[in-house]
C-alpha positions as a LaTeX table, in Angstrom:
\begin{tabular}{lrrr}
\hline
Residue & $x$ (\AA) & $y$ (\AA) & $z$ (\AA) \\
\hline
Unk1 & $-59.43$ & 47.33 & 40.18 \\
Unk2 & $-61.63$ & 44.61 & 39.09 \\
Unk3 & $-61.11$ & 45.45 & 35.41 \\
Unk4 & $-57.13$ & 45.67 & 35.68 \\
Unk5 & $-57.29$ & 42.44 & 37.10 \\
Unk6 & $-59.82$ & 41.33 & 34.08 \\
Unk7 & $-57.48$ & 43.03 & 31.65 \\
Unk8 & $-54.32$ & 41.48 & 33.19 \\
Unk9 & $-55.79$ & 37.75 & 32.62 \\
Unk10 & $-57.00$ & 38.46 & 29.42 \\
Unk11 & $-53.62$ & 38.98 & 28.91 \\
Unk12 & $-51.84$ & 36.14 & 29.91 \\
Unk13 & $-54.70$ & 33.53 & 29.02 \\
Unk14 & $-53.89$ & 35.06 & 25.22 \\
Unk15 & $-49.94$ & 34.48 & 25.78 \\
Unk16 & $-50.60$ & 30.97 & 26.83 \\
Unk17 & $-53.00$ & 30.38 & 23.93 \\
Unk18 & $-50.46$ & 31.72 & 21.77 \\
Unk19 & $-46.96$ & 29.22 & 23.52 \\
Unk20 & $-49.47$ & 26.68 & 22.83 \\
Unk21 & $-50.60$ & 26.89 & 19.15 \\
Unk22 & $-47.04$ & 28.10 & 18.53 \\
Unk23 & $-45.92$ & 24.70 & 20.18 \\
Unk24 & $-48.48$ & 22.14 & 18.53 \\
Unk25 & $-47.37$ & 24.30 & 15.00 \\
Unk26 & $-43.84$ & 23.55 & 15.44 \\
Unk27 & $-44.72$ & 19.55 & 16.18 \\
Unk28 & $-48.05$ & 18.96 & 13.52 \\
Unk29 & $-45.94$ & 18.61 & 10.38 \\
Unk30 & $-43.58$ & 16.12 & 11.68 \\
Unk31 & $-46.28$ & 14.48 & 13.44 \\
Unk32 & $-48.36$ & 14.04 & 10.37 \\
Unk33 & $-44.94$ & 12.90 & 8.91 \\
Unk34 & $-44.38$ & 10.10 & 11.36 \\
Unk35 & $-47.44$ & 9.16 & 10.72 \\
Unk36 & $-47.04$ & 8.47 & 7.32 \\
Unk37 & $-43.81$ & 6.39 & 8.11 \\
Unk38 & $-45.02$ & 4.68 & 10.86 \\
Unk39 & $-46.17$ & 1.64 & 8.55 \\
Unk40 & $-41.68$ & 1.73 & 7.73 \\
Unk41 & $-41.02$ & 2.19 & 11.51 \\
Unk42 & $-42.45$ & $-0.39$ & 12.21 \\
Unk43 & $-41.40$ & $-3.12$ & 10.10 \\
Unk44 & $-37.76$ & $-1.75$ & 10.51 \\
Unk45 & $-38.08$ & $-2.76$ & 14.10 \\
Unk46 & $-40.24$ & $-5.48$ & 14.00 \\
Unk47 & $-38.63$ & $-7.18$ & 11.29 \\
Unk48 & $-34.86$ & $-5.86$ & 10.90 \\
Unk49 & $-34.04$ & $-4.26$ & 14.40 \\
Unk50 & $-35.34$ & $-6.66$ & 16.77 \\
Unk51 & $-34.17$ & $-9.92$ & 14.63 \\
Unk52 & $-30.66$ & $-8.58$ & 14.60 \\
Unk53 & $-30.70$ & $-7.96$ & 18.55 \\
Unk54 & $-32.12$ & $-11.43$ & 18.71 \\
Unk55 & $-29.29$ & $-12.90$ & 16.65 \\
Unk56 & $-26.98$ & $-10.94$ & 18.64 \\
Unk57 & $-27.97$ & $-12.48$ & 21.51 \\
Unk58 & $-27.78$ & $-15.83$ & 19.93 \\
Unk59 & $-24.97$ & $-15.62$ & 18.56 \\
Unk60 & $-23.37$ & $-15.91$ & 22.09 \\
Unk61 & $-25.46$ & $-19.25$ & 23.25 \\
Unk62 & $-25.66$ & $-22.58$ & 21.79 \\
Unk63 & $-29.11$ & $-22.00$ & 20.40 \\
Unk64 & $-30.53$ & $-25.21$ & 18.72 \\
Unk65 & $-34.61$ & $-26.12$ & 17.46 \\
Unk66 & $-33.78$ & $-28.92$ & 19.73 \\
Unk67 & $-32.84$ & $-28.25$ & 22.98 \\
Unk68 & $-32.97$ & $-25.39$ & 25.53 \\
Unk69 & $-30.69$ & $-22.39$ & 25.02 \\
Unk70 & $-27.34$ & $-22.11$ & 26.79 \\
Unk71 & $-25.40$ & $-18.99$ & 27.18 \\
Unk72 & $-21.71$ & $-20.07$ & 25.85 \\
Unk73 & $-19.91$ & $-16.69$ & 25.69 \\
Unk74 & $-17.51$ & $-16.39$ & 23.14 \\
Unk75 & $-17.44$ & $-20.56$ & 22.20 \\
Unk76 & $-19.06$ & $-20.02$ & 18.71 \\
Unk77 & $-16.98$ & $-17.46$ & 17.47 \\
Unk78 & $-13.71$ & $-19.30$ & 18.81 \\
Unk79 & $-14.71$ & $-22.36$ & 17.12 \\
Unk80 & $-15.63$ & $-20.57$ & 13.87 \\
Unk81 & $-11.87$ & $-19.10$ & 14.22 \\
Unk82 & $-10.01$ & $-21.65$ & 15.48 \\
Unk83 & $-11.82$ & $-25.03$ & 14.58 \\
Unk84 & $-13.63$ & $-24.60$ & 11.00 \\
Unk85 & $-12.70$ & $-25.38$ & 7.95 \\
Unk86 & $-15.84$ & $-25.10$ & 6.54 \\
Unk87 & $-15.49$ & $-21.49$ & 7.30 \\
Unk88 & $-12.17$ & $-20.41$ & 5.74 \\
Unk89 & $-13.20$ & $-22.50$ & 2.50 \\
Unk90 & $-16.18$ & $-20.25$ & 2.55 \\
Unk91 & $-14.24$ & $-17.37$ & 2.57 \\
Unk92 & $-11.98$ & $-17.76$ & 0.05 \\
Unk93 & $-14.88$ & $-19.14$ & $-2.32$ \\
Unk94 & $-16.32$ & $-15.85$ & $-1.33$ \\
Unk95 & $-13.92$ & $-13.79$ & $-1.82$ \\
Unk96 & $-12.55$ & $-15.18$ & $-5.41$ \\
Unk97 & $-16.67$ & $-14.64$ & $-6.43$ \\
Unk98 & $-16.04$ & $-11.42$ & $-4.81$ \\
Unk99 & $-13.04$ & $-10.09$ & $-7.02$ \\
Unk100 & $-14.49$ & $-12.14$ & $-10.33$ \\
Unk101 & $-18.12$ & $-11.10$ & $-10.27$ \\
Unk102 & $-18.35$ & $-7.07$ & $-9.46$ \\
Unk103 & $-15.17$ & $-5.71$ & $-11.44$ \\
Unk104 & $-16.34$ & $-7.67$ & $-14.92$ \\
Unk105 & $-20.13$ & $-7.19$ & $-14.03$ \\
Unk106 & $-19.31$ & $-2.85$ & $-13.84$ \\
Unk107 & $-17.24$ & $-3.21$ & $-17.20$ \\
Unk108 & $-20.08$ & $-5.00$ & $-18.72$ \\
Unk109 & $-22.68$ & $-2.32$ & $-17.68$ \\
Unk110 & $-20.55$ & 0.46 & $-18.56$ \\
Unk111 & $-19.23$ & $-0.54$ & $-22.04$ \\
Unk112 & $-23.33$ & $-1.37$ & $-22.75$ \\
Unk113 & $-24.24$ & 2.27 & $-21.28$ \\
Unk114 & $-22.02$ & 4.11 & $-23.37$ \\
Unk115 & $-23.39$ & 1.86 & $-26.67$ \\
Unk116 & $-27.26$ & 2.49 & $-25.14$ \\
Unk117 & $-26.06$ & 6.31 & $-24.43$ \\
Unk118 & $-27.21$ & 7.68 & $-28.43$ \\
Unk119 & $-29.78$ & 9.48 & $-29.60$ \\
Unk120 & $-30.87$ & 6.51 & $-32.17$ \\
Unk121 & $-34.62$ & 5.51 & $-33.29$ \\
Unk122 & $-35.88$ & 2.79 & $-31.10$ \\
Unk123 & $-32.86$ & 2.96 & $-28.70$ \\
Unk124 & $-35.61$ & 2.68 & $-25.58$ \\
Unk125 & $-36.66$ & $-1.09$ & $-26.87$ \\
Unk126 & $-32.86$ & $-1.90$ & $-26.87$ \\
Unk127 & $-32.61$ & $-0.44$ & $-23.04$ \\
Unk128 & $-35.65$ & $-2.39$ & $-21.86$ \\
Unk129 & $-34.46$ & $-5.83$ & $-23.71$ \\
Unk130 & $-30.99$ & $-5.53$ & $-21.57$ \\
Unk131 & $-32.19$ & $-4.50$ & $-18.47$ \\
Unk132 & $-34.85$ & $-7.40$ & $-18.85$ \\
Unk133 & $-32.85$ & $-9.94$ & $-17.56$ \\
Unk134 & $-31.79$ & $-8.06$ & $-14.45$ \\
Unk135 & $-35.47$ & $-8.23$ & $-13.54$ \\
Unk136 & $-35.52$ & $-12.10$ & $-13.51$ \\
Unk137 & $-32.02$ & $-12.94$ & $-13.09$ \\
Unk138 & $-31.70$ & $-13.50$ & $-9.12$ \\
Unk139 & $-34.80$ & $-15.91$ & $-9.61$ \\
Unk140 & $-35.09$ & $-19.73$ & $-9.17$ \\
Unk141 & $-36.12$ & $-20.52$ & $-12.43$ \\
Unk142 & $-33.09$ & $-18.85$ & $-14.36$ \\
Unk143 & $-30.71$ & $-20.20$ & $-11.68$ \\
Unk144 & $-32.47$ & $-23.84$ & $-13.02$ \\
Unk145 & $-32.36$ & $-22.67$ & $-16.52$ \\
Unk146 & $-28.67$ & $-21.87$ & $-16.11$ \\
Unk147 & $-27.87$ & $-25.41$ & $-14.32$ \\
Unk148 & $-29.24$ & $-27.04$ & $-17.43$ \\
Unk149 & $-27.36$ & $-24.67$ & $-19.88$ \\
Unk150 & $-23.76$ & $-25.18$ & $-18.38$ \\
Unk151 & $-24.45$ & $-28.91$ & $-17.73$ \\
Unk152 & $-22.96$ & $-31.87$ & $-19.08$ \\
Unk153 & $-25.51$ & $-32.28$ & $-21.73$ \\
Unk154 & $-26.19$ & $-28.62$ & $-21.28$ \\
Unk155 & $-26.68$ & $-26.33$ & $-24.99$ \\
Unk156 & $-23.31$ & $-24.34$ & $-23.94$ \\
Unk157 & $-21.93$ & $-27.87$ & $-24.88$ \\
Unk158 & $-23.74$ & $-28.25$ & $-27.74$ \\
Unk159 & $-22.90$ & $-25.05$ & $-29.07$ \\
Unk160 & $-19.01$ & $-25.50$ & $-28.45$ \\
Unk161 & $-19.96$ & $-28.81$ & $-30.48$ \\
Unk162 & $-20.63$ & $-26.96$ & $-33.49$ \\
Unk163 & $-16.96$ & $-26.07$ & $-33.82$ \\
Unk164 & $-15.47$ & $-29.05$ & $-32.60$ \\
Unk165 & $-14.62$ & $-28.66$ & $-29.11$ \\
Unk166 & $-15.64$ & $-31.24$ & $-26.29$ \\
Unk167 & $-16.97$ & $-29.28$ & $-23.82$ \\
Unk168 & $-16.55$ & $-30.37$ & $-20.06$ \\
Unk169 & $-19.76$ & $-30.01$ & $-17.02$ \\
Unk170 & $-18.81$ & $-26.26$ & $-16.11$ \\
Unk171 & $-21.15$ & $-26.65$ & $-12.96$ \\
Unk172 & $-19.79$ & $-30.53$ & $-11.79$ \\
Unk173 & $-16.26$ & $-29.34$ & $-12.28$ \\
Unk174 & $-14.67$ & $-27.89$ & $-9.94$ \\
Unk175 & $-12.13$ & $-25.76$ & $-11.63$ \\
Unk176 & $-14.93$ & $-23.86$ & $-13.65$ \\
Unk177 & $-18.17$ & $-24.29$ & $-11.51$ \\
Unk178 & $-17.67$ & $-20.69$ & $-9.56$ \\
Unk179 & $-16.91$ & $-19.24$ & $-13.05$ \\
Unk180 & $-20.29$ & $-20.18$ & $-14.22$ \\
Unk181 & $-21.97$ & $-18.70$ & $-11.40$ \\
Unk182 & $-19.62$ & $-15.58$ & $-12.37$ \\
Unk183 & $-20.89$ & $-15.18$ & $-15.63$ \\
Unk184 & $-24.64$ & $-15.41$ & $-14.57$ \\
Unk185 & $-23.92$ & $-12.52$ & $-12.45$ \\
Unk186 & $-22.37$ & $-10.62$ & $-15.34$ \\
Unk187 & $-25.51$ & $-11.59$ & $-16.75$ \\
Unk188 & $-27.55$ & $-9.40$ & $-14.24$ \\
Unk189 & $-26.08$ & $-6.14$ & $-15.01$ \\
Unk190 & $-28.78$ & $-4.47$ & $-16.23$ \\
Unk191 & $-29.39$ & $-2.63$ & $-12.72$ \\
Unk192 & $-25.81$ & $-0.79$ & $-12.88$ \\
Unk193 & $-26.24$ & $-0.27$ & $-16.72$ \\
Unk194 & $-29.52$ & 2.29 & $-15.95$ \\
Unk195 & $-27.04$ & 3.99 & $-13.56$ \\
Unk196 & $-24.39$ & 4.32 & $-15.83$ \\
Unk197 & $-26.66$ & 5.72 & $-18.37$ \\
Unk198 & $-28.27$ & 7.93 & $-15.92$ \\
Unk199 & $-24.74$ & 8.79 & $-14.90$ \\
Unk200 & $-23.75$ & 9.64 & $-18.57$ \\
Unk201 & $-26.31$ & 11.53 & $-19.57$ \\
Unk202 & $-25.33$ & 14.11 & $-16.76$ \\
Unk203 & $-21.62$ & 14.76 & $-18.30$ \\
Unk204 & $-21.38$ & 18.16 & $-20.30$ \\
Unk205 & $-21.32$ & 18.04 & $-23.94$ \\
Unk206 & $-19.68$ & 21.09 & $-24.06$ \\
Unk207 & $-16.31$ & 19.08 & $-22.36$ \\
Unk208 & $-16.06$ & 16.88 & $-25.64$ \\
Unk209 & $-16.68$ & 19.03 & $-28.11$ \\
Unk210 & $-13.96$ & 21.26 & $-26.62$ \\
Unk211 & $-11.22$ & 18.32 & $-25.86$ \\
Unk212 & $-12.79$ & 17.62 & $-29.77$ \\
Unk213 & $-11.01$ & 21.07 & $-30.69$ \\
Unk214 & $-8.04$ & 20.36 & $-28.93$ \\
Unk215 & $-7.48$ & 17.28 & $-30.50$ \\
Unk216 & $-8.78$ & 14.61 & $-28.12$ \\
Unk217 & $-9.80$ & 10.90 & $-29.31$ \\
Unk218 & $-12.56$ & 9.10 & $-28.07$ \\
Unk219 & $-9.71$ & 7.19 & $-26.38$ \\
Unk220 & $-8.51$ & 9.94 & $-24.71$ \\
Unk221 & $-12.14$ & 11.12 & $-23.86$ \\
Unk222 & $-13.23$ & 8.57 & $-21.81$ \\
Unk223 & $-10.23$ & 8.05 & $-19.65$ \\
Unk224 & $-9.54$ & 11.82 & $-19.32$ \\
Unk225 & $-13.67$ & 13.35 & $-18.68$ \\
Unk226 & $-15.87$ & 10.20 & $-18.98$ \\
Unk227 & $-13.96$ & 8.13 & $-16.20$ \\
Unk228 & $-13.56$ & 11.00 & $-13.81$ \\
Unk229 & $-16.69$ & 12.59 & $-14.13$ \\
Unk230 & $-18.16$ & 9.09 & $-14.03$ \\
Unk231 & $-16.54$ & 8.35 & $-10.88$ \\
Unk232 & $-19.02$ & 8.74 & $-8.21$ \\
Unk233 & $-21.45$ & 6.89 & $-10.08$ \\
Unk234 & $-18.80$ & 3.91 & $-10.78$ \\
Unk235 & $-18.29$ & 4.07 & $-6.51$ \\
Unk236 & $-22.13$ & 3.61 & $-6.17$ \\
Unk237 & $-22.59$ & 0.76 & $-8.31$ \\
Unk238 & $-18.89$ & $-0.54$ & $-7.09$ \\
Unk239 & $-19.97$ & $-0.19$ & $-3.68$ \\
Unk240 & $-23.26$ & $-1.94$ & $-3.97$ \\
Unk241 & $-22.20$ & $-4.95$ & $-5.88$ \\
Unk242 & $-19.46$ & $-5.87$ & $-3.44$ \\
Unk243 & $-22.29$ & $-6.03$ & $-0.80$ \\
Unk244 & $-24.94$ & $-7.70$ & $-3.25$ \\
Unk245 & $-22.02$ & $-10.50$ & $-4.00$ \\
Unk246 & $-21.15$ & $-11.17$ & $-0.36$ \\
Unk247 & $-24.50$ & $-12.08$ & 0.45 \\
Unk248 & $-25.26$ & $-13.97$ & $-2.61$ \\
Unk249 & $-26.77$ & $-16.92$ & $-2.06$ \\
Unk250 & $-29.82$ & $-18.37$ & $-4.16$ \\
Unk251 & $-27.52$ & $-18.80$ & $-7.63$ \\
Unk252 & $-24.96$ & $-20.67$ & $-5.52$ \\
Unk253 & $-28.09$ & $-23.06$ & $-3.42$ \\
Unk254 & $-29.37$ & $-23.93$ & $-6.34$ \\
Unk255 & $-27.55$ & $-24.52$ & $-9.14$ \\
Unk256 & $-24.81$ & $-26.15$ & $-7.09$ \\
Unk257 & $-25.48$ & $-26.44$ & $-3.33$ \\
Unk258 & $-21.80$ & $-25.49$ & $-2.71$ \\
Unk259 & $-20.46$ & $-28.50$ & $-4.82$ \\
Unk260 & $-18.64$ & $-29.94$ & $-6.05$ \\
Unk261 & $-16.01$ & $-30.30$ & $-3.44$ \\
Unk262 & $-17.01$ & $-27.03$ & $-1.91$ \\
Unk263 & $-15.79$ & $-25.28$ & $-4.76$ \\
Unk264 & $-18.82$ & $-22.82$ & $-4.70$ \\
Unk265 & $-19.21$ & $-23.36$ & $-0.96$ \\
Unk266 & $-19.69$ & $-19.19$ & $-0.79$ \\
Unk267 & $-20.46$ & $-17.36$ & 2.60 \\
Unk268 & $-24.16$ & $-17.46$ & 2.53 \\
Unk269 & $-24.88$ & $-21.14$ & 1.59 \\
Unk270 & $-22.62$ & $-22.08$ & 4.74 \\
Unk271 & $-24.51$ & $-19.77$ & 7.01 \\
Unk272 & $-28.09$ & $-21.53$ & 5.37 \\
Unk273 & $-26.46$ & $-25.15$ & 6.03 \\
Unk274 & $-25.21$ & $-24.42$ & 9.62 \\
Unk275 & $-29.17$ & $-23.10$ & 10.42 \\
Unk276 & $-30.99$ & $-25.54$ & 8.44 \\
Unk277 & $-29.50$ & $-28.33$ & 8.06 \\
Unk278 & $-27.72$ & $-28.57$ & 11.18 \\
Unk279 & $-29.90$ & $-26.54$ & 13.25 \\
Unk280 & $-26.82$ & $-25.03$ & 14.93 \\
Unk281 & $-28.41$ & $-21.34$ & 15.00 \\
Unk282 & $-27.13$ & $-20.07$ & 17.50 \\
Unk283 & $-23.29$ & $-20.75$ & 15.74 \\
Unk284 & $-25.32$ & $-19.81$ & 12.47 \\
Unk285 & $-26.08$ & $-16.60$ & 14.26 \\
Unk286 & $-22.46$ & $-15.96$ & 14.82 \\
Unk287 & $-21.57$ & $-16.71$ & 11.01 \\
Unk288 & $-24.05$ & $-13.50$ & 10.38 \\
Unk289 & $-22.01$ & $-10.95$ & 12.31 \\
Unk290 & $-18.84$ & $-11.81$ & 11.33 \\
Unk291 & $-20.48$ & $-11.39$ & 7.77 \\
Unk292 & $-21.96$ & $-7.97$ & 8.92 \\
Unk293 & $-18.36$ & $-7.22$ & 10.35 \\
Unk294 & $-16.93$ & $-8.18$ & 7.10 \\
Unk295 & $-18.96$ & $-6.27$ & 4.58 \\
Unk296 & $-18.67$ & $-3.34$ & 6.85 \\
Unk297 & $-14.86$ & $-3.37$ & 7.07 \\
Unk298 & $-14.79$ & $-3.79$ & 3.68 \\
Unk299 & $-17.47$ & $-0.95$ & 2.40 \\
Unk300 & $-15.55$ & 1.28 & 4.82 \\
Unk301 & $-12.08$ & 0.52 & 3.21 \\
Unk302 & $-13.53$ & 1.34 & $-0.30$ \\
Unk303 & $-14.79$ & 4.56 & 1.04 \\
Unk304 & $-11.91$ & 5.65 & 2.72 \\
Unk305 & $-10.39$ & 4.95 & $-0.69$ \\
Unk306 & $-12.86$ & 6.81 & $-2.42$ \\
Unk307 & $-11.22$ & 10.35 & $-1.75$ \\
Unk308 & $-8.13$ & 9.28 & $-4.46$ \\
Unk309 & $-10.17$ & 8.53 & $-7.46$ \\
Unk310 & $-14.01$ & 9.72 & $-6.92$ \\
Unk311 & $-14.18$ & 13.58 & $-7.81$ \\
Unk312 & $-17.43$ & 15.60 & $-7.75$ \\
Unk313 & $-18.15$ & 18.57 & $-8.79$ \\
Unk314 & $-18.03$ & 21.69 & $-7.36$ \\
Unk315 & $-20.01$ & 25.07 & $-7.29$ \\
Unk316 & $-17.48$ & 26.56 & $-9.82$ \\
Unk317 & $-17.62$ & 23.66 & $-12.09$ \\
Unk318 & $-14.01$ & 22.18 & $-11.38$ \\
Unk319 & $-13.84$ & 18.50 & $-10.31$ \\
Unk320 & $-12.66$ & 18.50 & $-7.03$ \\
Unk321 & $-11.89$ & 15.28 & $-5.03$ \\
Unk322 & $-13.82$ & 13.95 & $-2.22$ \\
\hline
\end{tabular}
């Protein structure tokens, strides 16, 4: 009797031992992965989560570094809406750099992919001296070069000298100053042109040399396989640089400040003068999510668009559309 009974917890002590080690086995990889992350975990909510709650809640009050705050409902966003001029100047400053900036900047990058996409001696120097500038170009110092350069006195003027033409202050005018901050951000496209070429080099060889047989032109060839087959990478970099321009700010701070006459007066150096200047975070606050709102609405538009001109690949090798 004794020994059944011995036997019989034997027995279940080993089941147990085995649920358990079975348990902890299912849970120590992940757990050792968490761990690894944890330094990400918490900075995203330390330092991105929380701060957006935060702003949230400001965002209804009329938070200011100088008095108490004051829960005021919906006030900021109806004056932003209703009562702001500041704020639909903004936008459409925003949205003209918008539509100038990210359509030129992705023809720039692809045209130089295509030239950087050949099998030529020293063609890696030539990759690294264009993407250089992409590396510095969202920097204060080139946004102060480039206020010098496009100034009155600036050496675009001198240059345009050389043949005879009287050039004008491209940044104190305001019919040209947002075009100068549209060129220094066709200036920066060294980031999409790695992506490009990244995106190039996956397209088949075999498809040109057999549209080559069948009497295709280079022409022909890049709107008929490079294009499409190029597609998902041109959504990615299209994608991105319509978020990177609606937060741009530190070209527009400092080579202009939103001058003259607002004309560069884009969303983020608003939002900047409103906190800082003003101290009116709280309405600040509310200028933030109605940017978040805005980028979102518009990211999600150009992916719903997506499925009519990005195509991927499929298991059989046929494009196929999203």
């Amino acid at each position: 009797m004794n020994r059944t009974v011995t036997v019989n917890d034997s027995k279940i002590e080993h089941a147990i031992g085995k649920k358990r080690s079975s348990f902890w086995s299912r849970w120590e990889t992940p757990g050792i992965g968490y761990l690894f992350i944890s330094p990400w975990l918490i900075g995203f909510f330390l330092l991105t989560l929380y701060p957006m709650l935060l702003s949230l809640y400001y965002s209804f009050t009329n938070y200011t570094l100088m008095k108490p705050k004051k829960w005021v409902g919906l006030d900021n966003y109806h004056r932003i809406f209703t009562a702001d001029d500041k704020f639909i100047q903004s936008l459409k400053v925003t949205f003209w750099y918008v539509l100038g900036s990210v359509p030129l900047k992705l023809i720039a990058a692809l045209l130089v992919a295509i030239i950087l996409n050949k099998a030529v001696k020293g063609i890696s120097a030539y990759r690294i001296a264009i993407y250089f500038p992409s590396l510095i170009g969202g920097s204060i110092a080139v946004s102060m070069l480039w206020r010098n350069i496009f100034g009155v006195d600036g050496s675009f003027n001198d240059f345009l000298g050389l043949f005879g033409v009287q050039g004008t202050g491209w940044i104190s005018n305001p019919s040209t100053a947002l075009w100068s901050l549209i060129v220094l951000t066709i200036w920066q496209f060294g980031s999409s042109m790695v992506i490009f070429l990244a995106g190039l080099k996956q397209i088949p060889k075999d498809l040109y040399e057999a549209s080559s047989v069948d009497g295709a032109n280079r022409i022909v060839q890049f709107f008929r396989i490079t294009l499409p087959m190029l597609s998902p990478t041109i959504y990615f970099n299209f994608i991105m640089g319509v978020i990177g321009a609606f937060q741009m700010f530190t070209s527009a701070y400092v080579i202009t400040n939103g001058g003259p006459m607002n004309s560069t007066l884009v969303y983020a150096v608003y939002l900047y003068e409103r906190a800082f200047s003003r101290y009116q975070l709280g309405y600040a606050s509310a200028l933030a999510w109605i940017m978040l709102i805005m980028i979102a609405v518009v990211a999600g538009l150009i992916a719903l668009s997506s499925k009519y001109w990005v195509f991927y690949e499929t298991d059989t090798g046929r494009g196929k559309r999203k």
